[in-house]
MIPAMAR-925938 format. One record per residue (C-alpha): residue in three letters; x, y, z. Coordinates in pm, whole numbers, padded with zeros to 5 digits, always signed. Layout:
<atoms>
ALAXYZ;...
</atoms>
This chain:
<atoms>
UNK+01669+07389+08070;UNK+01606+07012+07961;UNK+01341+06839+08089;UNK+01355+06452+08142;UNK+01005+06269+08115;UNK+01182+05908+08150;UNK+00773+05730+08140;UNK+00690+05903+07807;UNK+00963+05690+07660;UNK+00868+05335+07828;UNK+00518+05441+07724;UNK+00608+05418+07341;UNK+00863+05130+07337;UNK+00551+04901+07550;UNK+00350+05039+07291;UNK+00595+04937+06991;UNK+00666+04620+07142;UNK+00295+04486+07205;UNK+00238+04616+06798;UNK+00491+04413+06664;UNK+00383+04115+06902;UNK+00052+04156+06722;UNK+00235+04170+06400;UNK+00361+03853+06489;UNK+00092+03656+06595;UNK-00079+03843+06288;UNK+00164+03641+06028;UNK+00233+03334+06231;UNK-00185+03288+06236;UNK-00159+03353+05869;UNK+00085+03101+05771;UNK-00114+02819+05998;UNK-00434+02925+05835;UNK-00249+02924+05510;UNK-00097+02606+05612;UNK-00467+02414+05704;UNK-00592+02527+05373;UNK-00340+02343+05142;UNK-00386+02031+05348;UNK-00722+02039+05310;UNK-00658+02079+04938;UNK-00487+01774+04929;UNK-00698+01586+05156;UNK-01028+01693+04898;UNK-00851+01628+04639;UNK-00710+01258+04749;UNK-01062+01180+04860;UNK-01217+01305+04515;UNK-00915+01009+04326;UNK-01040+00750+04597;UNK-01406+00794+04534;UNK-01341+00780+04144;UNK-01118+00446+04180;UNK-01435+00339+04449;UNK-01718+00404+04154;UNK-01445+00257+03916;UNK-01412-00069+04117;UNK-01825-00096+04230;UNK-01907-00019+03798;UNK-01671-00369+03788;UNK-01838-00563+04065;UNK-02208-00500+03882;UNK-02063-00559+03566;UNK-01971-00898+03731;UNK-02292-00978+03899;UNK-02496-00857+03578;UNK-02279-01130+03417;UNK-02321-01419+03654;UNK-02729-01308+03669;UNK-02763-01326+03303;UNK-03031-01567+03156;UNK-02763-01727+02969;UNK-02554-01810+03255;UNK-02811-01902+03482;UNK-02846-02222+03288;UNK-02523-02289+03236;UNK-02519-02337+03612;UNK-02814-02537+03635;UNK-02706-02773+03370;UNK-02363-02809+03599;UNK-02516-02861+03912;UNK-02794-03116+03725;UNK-03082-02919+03811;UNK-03441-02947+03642;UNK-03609-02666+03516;UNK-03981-02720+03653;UNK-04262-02679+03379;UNK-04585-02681+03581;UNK-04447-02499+03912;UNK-04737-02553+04139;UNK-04703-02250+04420;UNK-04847-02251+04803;UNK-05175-02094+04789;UNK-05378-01918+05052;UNK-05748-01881+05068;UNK-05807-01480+05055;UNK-06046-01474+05380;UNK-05765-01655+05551;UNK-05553-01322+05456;UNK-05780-01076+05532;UNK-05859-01230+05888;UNK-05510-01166+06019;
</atoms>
């Protein structure tokens, strides 16, 4: 004589079916994660060739300010706008008791 258990058998296919559900959201997590990685790669990677042409670009701007600061060039400008270089500056001074009364 046969006996028929017919919840043993829904007992092991809920069980197979919530395992391979977790299988599933097992791989699909993994490809996302995978996925979030190699865009932030790329994203480090762009950033790291935008802060080299940034250093690139701000080594050209102080080369350029150096330039226009130079001694040289400083008079170059004066004599173009007809300025006077001053030989006997005479400054503002301040008694030092006036100073240390503030």
């Amino acid at each position: 004589m046969t006996f028929i258990e017919p919840h043993q058998q829904y007992r092991t296919n809920a069980f197979f079916l919530i395992f391979i559900g977790l299988l599933i959201m097992l791989a699909v997590s993994g490809i996302y994660i995978y996925n979030q990685n190699v865009q932030l790669r790329h994203e480090v990677n762009f950033q790291q060739k935008h802060a080299a042409t940034l250093q690139l670009v701000n080594a050209d701007q102080k080369n350029q300010l150096y330039k226009i600061l130079d001694a040289e060039n400083v008079e170059l400008v004066a004599q173009q706008k007809q300025l006077v270089k001053e030989r006997n500056p005479r400054y503002l001074t301040l008694p030092l008791n006036s100073l240390a009364s503030n």
